[in-house]
C-alpha positions in Angstrom: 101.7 150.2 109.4 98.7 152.9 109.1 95.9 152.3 111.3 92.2 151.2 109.2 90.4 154.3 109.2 86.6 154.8 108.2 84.8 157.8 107.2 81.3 159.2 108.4 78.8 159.7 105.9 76.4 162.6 106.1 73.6 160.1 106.8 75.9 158.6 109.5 77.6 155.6 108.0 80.2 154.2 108.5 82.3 151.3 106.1 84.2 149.0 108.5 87.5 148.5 107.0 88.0 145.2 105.0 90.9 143.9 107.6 88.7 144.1 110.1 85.8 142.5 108.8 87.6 139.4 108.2 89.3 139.5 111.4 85.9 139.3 113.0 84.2 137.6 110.8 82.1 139.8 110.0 79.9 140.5 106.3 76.2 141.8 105.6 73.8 141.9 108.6 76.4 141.3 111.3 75.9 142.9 114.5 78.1 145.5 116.0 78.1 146.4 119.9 79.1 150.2 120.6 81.0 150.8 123.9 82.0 154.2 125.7 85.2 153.8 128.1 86.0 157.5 128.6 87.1 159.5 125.4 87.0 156.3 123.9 84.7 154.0 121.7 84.7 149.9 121.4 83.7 148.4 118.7 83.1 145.0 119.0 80.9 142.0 117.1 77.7 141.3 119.0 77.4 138.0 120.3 74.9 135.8 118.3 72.9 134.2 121.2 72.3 136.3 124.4 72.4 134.3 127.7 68.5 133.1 127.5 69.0 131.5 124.2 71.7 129.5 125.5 70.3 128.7 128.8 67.2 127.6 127.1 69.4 125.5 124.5 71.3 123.7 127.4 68.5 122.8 130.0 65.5 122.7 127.6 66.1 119.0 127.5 67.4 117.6 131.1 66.7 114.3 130.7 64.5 112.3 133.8 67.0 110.6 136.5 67.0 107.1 136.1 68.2 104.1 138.2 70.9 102.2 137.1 68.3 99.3 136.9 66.4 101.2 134.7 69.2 102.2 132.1 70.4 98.3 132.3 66.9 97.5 131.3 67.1 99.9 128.7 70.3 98.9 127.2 69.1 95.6 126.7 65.5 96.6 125.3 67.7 98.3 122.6 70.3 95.7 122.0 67.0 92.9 121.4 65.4 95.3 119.3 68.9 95.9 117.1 69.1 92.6 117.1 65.8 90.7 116.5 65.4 88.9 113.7 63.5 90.1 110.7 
């Protein structure tokens, strides 16, 4: 089995081959991280979110500690609301 190949264009494109675009998923506007390890290059897909986005995303919304009290109150606030009669 032959190894996907690209060529270089004068303008210095490149076509990533077909296989390998739906190996990583990839199709107009991806990303694509360049890495040098000696003599050679790593091409790999960028990762969509960089580590602020997701540590934003996860504590953004850290709910306020409550007592168990309080969420038993709660609970049953809900359950009379859900509940009531119209």
């Amino acid at each position: 089995m032959s190894r996907p190949q690209s060529k270089l264009t004068a303008q210095g494109q490149i076509s990533v081959p077909v296989e390998i675009r739906r190996k990583l998923g990839l199709g107009p506007g991806s990303v694509l991280e360049w890495e040098e390890e000696g003599d050679r290059v790593i091409v790999r897909r960028a990762g969509r979110y960089s580590s602020e986005d997701i540590h934003r995303a996860v504590f953004s919304r850290v709910p306020k500690a409550r007592s168990a009290e309080e969420m038993k109150q709660g609970i049953a606030e809900h359950m009379r609301k859900k509940h009531a009669r119209r």
